[in-house]
N, C-alpha and C positions, 0 to 999 in steps of 0.2 A: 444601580442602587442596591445596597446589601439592604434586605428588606425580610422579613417574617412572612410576608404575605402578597399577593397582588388585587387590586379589581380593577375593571375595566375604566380605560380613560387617562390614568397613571399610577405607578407605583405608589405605595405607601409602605411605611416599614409595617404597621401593624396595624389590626382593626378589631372591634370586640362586639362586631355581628352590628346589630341596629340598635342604635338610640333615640329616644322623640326626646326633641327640646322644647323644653318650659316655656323661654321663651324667643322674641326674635331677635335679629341680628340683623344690623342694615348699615351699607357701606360706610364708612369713616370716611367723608369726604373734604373737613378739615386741611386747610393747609398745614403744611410743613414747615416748623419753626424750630430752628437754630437755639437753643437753650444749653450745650456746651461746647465748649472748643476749644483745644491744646491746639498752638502752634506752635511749640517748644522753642518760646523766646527767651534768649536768656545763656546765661551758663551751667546752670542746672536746672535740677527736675523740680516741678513745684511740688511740696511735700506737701502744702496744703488740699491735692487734690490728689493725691497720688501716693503708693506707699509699694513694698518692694515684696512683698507677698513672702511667699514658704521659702525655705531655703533648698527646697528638693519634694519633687512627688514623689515617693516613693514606690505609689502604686501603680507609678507612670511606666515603666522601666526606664525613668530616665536615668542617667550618672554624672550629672556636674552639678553642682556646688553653685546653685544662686546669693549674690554678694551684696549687700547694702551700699550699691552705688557703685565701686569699684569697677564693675563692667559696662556703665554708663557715662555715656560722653552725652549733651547736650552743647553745640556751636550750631553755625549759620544758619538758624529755623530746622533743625534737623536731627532728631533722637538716637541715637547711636545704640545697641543691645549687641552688646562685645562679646563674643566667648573665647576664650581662652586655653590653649593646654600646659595647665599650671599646675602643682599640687599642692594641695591645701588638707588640711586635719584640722576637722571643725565636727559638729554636730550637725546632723541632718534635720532637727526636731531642735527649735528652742524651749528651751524652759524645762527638756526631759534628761535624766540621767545618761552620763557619757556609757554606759555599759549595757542600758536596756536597750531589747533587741527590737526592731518595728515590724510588725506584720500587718499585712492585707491579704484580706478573705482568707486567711490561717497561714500562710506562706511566709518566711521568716524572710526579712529584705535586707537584714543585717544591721549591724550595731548601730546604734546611733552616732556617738562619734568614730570616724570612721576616716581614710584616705580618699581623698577627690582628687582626681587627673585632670580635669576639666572646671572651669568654672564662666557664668554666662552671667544672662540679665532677664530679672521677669520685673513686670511693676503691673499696678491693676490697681482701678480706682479704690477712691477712700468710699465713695456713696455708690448704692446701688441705681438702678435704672431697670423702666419697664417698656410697656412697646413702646416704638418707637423705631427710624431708620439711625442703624450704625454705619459710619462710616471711615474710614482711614485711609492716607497714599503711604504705600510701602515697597520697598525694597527689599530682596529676601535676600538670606545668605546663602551660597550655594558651596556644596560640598559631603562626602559620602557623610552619614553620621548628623549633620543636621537636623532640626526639629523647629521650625522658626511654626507660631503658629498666632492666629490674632479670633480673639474668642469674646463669651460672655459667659460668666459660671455663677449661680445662686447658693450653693455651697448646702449646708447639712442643715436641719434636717431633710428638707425637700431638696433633690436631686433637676436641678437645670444647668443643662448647657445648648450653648448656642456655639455653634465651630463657623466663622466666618472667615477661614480658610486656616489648612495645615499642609503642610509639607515635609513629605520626610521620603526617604527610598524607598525606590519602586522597583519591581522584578522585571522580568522577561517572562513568558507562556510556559518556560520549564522550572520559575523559582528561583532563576538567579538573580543577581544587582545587576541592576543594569544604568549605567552612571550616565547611555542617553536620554535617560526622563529626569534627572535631575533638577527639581525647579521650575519641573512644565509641568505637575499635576496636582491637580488643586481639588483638596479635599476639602467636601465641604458636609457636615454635621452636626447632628442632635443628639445628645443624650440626656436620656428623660425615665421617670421612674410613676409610669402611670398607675400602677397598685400601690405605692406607696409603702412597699415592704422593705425596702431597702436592697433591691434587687435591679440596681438601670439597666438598660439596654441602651442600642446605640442604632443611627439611622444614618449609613453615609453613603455619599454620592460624588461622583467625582465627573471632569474630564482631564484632556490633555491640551493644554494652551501652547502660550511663548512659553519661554525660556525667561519667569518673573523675574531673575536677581541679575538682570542685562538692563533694565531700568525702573522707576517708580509705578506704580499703578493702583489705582483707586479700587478698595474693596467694598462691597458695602453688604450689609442684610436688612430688609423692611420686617420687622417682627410686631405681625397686628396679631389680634383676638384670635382670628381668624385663618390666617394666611404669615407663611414664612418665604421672602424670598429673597435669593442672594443675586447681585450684580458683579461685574466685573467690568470696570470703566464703562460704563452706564450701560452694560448688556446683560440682560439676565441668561440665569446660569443655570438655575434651578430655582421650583416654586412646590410647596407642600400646602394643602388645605387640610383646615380640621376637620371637612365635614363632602362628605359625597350623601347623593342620591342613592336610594336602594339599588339603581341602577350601576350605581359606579360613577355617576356625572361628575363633571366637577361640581361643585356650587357658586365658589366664588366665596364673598362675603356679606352674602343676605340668608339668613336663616327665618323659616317662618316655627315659630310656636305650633305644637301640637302635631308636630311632621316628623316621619320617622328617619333617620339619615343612618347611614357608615360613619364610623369616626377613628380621625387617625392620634392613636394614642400619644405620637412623639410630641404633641404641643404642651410647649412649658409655661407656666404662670405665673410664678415667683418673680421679682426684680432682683437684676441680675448685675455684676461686676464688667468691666470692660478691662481683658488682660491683652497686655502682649509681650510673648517670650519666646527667647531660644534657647531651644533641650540640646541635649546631645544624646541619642538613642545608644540602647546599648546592646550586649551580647553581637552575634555576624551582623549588625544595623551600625557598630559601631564606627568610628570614622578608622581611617585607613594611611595610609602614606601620600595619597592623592588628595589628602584633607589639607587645606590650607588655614591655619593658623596663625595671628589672630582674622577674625573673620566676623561680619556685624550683617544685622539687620536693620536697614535704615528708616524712619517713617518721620512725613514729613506733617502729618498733623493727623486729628482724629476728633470725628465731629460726631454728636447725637441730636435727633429732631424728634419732636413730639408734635403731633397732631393738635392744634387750638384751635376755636372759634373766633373769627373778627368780632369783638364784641368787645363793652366796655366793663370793666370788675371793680364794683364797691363793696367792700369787704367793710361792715359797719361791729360785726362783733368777730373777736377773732376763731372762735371756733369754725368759722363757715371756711377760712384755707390753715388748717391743721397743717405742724409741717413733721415730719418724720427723720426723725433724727440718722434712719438707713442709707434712706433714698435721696435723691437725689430733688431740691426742690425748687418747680418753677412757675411764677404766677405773668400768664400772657394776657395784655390785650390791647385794645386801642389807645384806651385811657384808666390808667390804672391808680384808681383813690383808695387809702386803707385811712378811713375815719373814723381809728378806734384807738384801744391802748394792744400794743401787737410788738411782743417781744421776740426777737431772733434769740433763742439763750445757748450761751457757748456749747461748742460741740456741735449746735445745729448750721443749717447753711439755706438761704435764701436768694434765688437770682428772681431779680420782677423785669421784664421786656416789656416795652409798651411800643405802638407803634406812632403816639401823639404825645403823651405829655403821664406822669407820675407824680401822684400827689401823697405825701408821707406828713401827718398832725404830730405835732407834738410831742403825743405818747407811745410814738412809733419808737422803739430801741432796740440796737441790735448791740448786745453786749460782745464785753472782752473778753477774744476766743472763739467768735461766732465769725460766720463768712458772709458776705451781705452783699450784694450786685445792683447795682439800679443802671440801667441802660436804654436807651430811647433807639428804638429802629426802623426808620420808617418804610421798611422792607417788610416788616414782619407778617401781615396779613396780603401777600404778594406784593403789588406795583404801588410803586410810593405817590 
């Protein structure tokens, strides 16, 4: 783990000596409820839940040219993220002058519009999301110059990411590419901006597996209050707490009030996006003769759970379930009554899961433009 620091018991990337918490913390023992899910049915992408992001990071080093659909296939329940070596003369930045130049942290990254050799596929939700386990089966592409990566990013002004796996070339002990780790290491990351200065750092950790882009495989990260932890077809992989004992202990996820603890700065807060794309690295990272072209990322679905209570929700005025026009919104439970006047108003989006029965008066409306779900599941608080 590339880290800033250590204390005993495990790595952390950072610490900033001892904190005493206000107040306490005690496990989220809540089931796990299902409240989104792409199976990518259909012949395209659902644009109602999905949008096609930047056309290029710039501060990424990446160099291909992300396309509005162009490098997406959606057939047999299966997302296709194409890259290409194409050339295209486009703009890097929509909406900015063909001639003004882009820079990160003062470094000129070149004109805006500009020649692309390369052209790939990113998409990333329309609504944010907060804890909760992410999950997706995916395929990687393999090949020198790749960058397939399946993430969560909260964007500016607060600095959160969640890296729930990257892939890209690996060296040998003296520096060089070494094309036997190809698609066997799996990076996995946080980058977090705990002063708030606009200065992030980054916390990554890796091993060395199969060989992903030989078949599918389920990725997942548990992102609670507390605790980050990444799986790999149900084995964990890596786990970060936010908080140790003076000692170095771990703690877990029970914090008591007025107790002084370690704390590890990488834990992010904000509600975050679910992306997944493939870069093509550049400068000696870039692909090679041995690169095969066209080349894809496959994934065959992608699922988010939030933690509920079995209980039943009567919502009698509607300020008691506010819905946030960012995030992502979902009202869970046994029996779910809204006995009031409760507008979904366009642009907003509403999914309500019950595990018995949903009851909607009258004055319940979800206008034209809005997204509105009503689904009965008698799984939802475990065994039906």
């Amino acid at each position: 783990m590339i880290c800033s620091s250590k204390i005993i018991a495990q790595d952390v990337c950072s610490t900033i000596g001892y904190i005493q918490a206000s107040t306490s913390y005690i496990c989220n023992t809540n089931p796990w409820v299902l409240v989104f899910e792409e199976n990518f049915n259909g012949t395209s992408l659902d644009l109602s839940r999905w949008t096609y992001g930047p056309r290029l990071r710039y501060c990424n080093e990446e160099q291909q040219y992300y396309t509005s659909g162009d490098n997406i296939e959606v057939s047999n329940g299966t997302l296709k993220l194409i890259a290409k070596e194409e050339t295209v003369y486009a703009r890097a930045v929509d909406g900015r002058p063909d001639d003004e130049h882009l820079y990160c942290d003062g470094d000129d990254r070149g004109q805006n519009k500009r020649y692309f050799y390369y052209t790939s596929a990113n998409i990333e939700t329309i609504k944010k999301f907060s804890y909760g386990k992410y999950e997706a089966r995916i395929k990687i592409a393999k090949g020198k110059g790749f960058w397939p990566a399946f993430w969560m990013y909260g964007g500016d002004p607060v600095y959160n990411e969640i890296d729930v796996f990257e892939f890209w070339n690996e060296k040998d002990i003296w520096g060089n590419y070494d094309p036997s780790k190809l698609s066997k290491v799996h990076n996995m990351n946080v980058h977090y901006d705990f002063e708030g200065d606009g200065s992030p750092a980054a916390c990554l950790d890796w091993y060395t597996g199969v060989d992903f882009s030989l078949a599918p495989h389920d990725f997942s990260v548990i992102w609670e209050p507390n605790k980050i932890e990444w799986y790999v077809d149900g084995v964990s992989k890596r786990t970060d707490y936010q908080y140790y004992t003076q000692l170095g202990q771990i703690t877990g996820c029970t914090i008591y009030a007025w107790t002084q603890y370690q704390i590890n700065k990488i834990f992010t807060t904000d509600p975050m996006r679910i992306i997944l794309n493939l870069a093509i690295q550049s400068g000696s990272n870039s692909p090679d003769g041995s690169t095969v072209f066209p080349n894809q990322v496959e994934v065959e679905w992608v699922r988010y759970y939030q933690r509920h209570p079995c209980q039943d929700i009567n919502i009698t005025d509607a300020s008691q379930f506010p819905l946030d026009n960012q995030v992502f919104n979902a009202m869970v439970g046994e029996d779910v009554n809204i006995n009031c006047s409760y507008t979904v108003q366009s642009g907003q989006q509403l999914d309500i899961i019950a595990k018995n029965s949903i009851t909607l008066v009258h004055d319940f409306n979800a206008e034209l433009g809005s997204t509105f779900c009503a689904k009965i599941e008698p799984t939802v608080c475990g065994s039906p």
